[in-house]
C-alpha positions in Angstrom: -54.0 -13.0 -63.9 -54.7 -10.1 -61.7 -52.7 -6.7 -62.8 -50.1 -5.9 -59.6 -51.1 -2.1 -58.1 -47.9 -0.2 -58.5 -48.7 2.4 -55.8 -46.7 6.2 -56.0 -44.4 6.9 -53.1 -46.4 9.6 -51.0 -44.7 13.3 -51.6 -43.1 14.6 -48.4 -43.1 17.8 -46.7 -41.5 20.0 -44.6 -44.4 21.7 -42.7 -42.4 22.3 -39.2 -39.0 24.0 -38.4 -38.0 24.3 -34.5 -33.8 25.7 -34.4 -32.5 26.9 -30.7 -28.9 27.2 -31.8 -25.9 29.4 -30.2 -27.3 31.9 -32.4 -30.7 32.7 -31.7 -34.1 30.6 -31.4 -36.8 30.2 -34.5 -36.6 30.6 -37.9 -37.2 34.0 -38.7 -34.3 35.2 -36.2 -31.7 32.7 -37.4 -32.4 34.0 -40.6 -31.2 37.3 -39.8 -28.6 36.0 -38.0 -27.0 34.2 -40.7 -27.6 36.8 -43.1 -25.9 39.2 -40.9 -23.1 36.5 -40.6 -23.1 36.4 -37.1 -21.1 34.2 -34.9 -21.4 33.7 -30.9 -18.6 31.7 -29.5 -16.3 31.3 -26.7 -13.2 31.0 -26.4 -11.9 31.9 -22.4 -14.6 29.6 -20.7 -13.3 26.0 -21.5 -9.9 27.1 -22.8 -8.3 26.5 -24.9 -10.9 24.8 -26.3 -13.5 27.1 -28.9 -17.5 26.2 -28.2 -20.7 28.0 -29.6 -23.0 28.6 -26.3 -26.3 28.1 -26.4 -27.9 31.7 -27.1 -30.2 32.7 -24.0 -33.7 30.7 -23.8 -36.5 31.0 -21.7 -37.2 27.2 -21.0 -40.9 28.1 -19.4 -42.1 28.6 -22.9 -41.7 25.0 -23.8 -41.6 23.4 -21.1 -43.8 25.3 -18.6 -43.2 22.6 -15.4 -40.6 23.1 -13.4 -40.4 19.6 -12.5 -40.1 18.6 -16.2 -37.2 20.9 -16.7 -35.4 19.9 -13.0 -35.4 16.1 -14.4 -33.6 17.2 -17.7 -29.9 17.2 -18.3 -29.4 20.1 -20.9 -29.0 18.4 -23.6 -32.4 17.2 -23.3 -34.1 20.7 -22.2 -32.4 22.1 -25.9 -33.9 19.1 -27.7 -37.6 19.4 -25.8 -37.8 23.0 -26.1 -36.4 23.0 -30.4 -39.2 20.2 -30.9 -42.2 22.8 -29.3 -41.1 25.0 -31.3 -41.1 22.7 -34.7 -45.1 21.9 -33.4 -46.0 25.2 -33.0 -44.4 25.7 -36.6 -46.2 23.2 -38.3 -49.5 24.2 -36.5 -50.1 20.7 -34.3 -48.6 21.8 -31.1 -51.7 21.1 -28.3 -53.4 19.2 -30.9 -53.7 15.6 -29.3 -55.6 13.8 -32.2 -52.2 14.4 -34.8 -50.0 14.3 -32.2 -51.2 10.7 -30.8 -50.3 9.5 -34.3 -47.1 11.7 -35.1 -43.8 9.4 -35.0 -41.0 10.4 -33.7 -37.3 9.8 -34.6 -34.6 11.3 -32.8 -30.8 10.8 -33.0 -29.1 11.1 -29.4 -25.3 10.7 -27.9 -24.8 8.6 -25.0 -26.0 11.5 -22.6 -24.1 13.8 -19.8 -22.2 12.6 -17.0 -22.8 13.5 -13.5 -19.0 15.0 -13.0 -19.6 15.3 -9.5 -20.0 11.7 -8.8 -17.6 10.6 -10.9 -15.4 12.8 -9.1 -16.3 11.3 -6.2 -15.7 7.4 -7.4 -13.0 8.3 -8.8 -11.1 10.7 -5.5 -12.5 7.6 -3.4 -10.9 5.0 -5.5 -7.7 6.5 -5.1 -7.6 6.8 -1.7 -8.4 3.5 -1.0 -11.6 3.5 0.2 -13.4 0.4 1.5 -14.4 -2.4 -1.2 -18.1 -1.7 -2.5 -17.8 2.0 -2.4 -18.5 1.8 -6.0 -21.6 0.5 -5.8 -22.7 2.3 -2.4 -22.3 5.6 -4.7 -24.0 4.0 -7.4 -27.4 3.4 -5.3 -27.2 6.8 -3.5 -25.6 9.3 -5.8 -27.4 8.8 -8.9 -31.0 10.0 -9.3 -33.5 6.7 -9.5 -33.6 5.0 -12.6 -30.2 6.6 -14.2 -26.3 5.5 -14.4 -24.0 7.6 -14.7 -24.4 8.6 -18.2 -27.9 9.7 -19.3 -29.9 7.1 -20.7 -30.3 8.5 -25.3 -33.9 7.5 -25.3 -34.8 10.2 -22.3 -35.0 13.3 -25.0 -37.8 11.2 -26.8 -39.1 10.6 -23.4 -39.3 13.7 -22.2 -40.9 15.4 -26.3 -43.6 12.4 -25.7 -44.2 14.1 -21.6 -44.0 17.4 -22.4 -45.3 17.9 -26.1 -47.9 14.9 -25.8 -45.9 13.3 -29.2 -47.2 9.6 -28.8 -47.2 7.5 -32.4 -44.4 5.6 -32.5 -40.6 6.4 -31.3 -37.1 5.8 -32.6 -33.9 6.9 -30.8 -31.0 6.3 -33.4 -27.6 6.6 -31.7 -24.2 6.8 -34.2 -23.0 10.6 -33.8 -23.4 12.5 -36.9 -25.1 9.3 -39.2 -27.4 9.2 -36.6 -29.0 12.3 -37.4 -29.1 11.5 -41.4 -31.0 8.1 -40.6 -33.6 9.8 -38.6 -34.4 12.2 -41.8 -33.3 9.2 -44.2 -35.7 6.5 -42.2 -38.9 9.4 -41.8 -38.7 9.8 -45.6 -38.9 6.3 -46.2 -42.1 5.7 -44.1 -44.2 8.4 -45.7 -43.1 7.7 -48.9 -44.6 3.8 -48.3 -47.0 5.2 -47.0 -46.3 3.6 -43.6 -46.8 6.9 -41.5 -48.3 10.3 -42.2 -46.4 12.8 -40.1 -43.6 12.6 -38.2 -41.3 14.6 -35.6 -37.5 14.4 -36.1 -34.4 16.2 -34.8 -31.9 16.1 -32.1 -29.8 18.0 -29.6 -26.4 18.6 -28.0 -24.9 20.7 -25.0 -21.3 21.6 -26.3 -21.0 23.8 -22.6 -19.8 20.1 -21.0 -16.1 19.2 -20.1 -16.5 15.5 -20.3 -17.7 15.9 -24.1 -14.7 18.0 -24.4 -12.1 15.6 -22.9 -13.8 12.6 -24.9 -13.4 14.3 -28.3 -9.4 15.2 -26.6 -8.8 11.7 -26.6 -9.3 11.9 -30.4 -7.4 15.0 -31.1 -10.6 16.3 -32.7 -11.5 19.9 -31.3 -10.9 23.4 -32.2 -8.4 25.1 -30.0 -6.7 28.1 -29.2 -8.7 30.4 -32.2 -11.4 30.2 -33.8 -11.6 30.0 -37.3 -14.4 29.5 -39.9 -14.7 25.9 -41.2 -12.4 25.7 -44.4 -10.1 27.8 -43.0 -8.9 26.2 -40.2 -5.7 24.4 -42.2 -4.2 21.2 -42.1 -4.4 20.4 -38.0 -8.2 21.7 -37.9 -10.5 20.6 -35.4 -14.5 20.7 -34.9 -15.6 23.6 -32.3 -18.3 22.1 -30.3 -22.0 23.9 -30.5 -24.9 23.4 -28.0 -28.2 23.5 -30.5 -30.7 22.0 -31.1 -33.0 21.1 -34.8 -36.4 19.3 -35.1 -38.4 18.8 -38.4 -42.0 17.9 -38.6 -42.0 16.3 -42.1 -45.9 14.6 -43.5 -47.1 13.6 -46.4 -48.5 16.2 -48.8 -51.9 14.7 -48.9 -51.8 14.7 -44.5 -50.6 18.4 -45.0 -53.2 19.7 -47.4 -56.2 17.8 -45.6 -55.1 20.0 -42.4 -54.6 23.4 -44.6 -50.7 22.9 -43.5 -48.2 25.6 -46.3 -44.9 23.6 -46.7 -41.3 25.2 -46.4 -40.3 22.7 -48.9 -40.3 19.0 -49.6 -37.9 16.7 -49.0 -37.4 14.5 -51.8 -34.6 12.1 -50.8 -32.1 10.9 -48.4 -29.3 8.8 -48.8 -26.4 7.1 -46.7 -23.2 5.8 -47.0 -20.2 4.6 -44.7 -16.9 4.4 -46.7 -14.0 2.4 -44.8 -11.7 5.4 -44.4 -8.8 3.2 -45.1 -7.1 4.8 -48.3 -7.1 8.4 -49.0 -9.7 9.7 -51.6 -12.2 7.0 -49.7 -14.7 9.8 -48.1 -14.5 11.8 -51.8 -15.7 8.6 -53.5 -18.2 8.3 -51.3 -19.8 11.3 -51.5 -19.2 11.4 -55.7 -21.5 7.9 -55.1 -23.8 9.4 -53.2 -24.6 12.8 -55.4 -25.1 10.0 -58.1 -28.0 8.2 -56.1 -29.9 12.1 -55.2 -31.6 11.8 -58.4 -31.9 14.7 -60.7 -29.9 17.7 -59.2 -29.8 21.0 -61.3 -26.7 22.6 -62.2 -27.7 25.7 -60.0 -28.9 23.8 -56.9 -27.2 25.5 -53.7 -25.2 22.9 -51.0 -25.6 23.0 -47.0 -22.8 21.1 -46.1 -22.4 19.9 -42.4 -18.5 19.7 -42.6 -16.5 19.3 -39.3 -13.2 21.0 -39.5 -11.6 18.0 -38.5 -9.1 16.2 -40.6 -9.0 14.6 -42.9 -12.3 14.4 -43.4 -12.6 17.6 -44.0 -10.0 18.0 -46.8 -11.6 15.2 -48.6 -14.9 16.9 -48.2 -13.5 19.8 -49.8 -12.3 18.2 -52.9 -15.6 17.0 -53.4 -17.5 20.2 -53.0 -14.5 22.1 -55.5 -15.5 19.5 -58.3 -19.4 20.8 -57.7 -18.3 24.4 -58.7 -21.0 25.8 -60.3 -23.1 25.0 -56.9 -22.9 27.8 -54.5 -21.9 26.6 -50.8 -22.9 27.2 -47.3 -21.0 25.6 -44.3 -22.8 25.2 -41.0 -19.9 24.4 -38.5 -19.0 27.9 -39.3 -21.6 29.7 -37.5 -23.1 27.1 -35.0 -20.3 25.0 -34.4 -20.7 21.2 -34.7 -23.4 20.2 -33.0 -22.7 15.8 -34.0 -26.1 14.4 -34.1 -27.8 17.9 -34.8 -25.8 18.5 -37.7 -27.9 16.8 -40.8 -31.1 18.1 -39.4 -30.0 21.8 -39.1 -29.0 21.6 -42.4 -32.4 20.3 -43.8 -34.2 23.2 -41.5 -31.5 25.7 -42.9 -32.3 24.3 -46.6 -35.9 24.2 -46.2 -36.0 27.8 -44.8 -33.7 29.4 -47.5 -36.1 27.5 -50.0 -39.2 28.6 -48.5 -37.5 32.5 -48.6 -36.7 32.6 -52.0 -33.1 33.3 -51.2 -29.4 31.3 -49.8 -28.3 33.0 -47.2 -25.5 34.9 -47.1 -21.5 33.3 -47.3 -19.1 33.1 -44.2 -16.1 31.9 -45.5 -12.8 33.7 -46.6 -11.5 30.3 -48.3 -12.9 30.9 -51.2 -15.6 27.9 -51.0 -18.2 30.0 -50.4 -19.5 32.4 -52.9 -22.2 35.0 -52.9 -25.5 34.5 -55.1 -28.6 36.4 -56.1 -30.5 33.2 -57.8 -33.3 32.0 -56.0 -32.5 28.2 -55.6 -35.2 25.8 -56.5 -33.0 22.7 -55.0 -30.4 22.5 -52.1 -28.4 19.5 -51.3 -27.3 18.8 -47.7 -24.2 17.0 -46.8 -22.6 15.6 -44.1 -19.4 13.5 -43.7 -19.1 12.4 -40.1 -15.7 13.4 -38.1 -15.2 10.0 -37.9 -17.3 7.8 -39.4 -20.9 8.2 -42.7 -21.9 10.3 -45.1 -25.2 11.1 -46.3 -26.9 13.4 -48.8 -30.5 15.2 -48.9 -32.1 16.4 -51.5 -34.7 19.6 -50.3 -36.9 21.2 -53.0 -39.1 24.2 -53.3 -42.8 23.9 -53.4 -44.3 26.3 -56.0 
């Protein structure tokens, strides 16, 4: 009888970090952003709501047509523009032979609306305008082959147009879960050896009223002041962010044939959706979870995505205060939440403080967050969704 091949899962790394965020664009200038503990947010322009604006880009950079960048709602312009910047960072950007066999995953809302035309419907519908209005706007308001809401696969799209990224492609939708089944589903495909390199990420404009009024309707934003994450109290709220975070992740033998240096490897992803129904449920979760990482040291750092918004966040907390010895970072407090963006920033943020040696400096008065001078070999990422999954990553240093 023929011995069965038992063949290693394939080592990933993180070779590629693109971040434009409401505080700055790349990695080296978030990095002095955070550790200058910097925050840019607004609270007159969509009061009393609190958002993080998008810091100042120059789009032509990334996406040197202006025709590209005319057909793009922001959201998408954000997302195209972080991906560049992840290509040029891992050293493929122009290079058409990886790129036609790079996958891509990327985790996407429903899109903008065109407030305008729903203004319109909506004023004519209420005036009692003549039957079929609807539909007369719907064939000559709307740009060909959109609806009212921008269709989520159109950021993938548009990375495939601009950035010449065409293996295969993967737009997950689910808000915040979304973004840790990109990273959790990329993983699993290099490990098995399935695919050697792949682009993932996702983007969010914050700057939009009808994201603002949708997340009303839930009584989940930030209002009046703003407040760093844990200490926003028991009514809480998320403060919107417009960002944007790609990842090129390969497999270590892809990166070393192409002479590729990693920022660190990501060694495992995992996901959970707890059923919210009893208190404690989103704490059990993530104890389950932080069983299934594998081995974590008892100095490994934590990049937690937490919201602000309740109770999620409170539950969240009582899980990170029973991992004290592990020192934490938050990133809602600096860039806001930016929903499906939120697990990969926190891989890029992990994998760059890896790569540096160094955790980045605290930004919390609560007490959560503590300073350190260790160097971490390991950082966790977190996320528990405002509203609905949780996930874990473990990140590694490559020594």
């Amino acid at each position: 009888m023929a011995e069965t091949s038992h063949k290693q899962p394939a080592e990933a790394w993180i070779t590629g970090i693109g971040l434009a965020t409401s505080l700055a664009e790349g990695p080296d200038a978030h990095w002095d952003a955070l550790d200058q503990r910097r925050v840019n947010v607004d609270t007159t322009s969509f009061a009393p709501y609190i958002v993080h604006p998008l810091a100042p880009l120059s789009f032509d950079k990334q996406i040197p047509k202006k025709g590209d960048q005319r057909q793009m709602e922001a959201w998408q312009r954000i997302g195209t523009y972080a991906a560049g910047l992840a290509l040029d960072s891992a050293g493929i950007k122009g290079n058409t032979e990886i790129l036609s066999r790079t996958d891509m995953i990327v985790a996407a809302g429903g899109g903008e609306r065109d407030l305008a035309v729903d203004s319109a419907v909506l004023n004519s519908d209420a005036q009692g305008d003549k039957p079929g209005l609807l539909n007369e706007r719907l064939m000559n308001d709307l740009r060909p082959t959109l609806f009212l809401a921008q269709l989520s696969n159109l950021l993938a799209g548009n990375i495939a147009i601009v950035h010449g990224v065409t293996g295969s492609s993967r737009t997950f939708m689910g808000e915040e879960e979304a973004g840790v089944d990109a990273a959790r589903i990329a993983l699993a495909r290099i490990a098995a050896g399935q695919s050697d390199i792949a682009l993932i990420g996702a983007a969010q404009n914050g700057e939009r009223k009808d994201l603002l009024m949708l997340y009303e309707f839930g009584d989940f934003n930030l209002k009046d002041n703003y407040a760093p994450v844990f200490s926003r109290g028991a009514k809480g709220g998320f403060a919107l962010g417009s960002g944007a975070a790609f990842l090129v992740i390969e497999s270590r033998a892809h990166a070393e044939a192409r002479g590729a240096k990693p920022f660190a490897r990501l060694t495992n992803v995992v996901a959970d959706m707890s059923r919210r129904r009893a208190e404690g449920d989103v704490t059990a979760s993530m104890q389950r979870l932080w069983g299934q990482l594998g081995d974590v040291h008892g100095d490994a750092a934590i990049i937690t995505g937490a919201t602000g918004a309740e109770p999620v966040t409170a539950e969240e907390v009582a899980f990170l205060r029973a991992q004290s010895g592990h020192p934490v970072r938050a990133t809602g407090t600096a860039f806001g939440h930016v929903m499906e963006a939120q697990f990969p920033l926190g891989i890029a943020l992990a994998a760059l403080s890896l790569s540096r040696g160094a955790l980045f400096a605290a930004n919390d008065p609560s007490g959560l967050e503590i300073e350190t001078s260790k160097a971490p070999d390991q950082i966790v990422v977190v996320g528990a969704g405002h509203w609905r999954g949780e996930g874990m990553a473990l990140v590694e240093a490559v020594r």
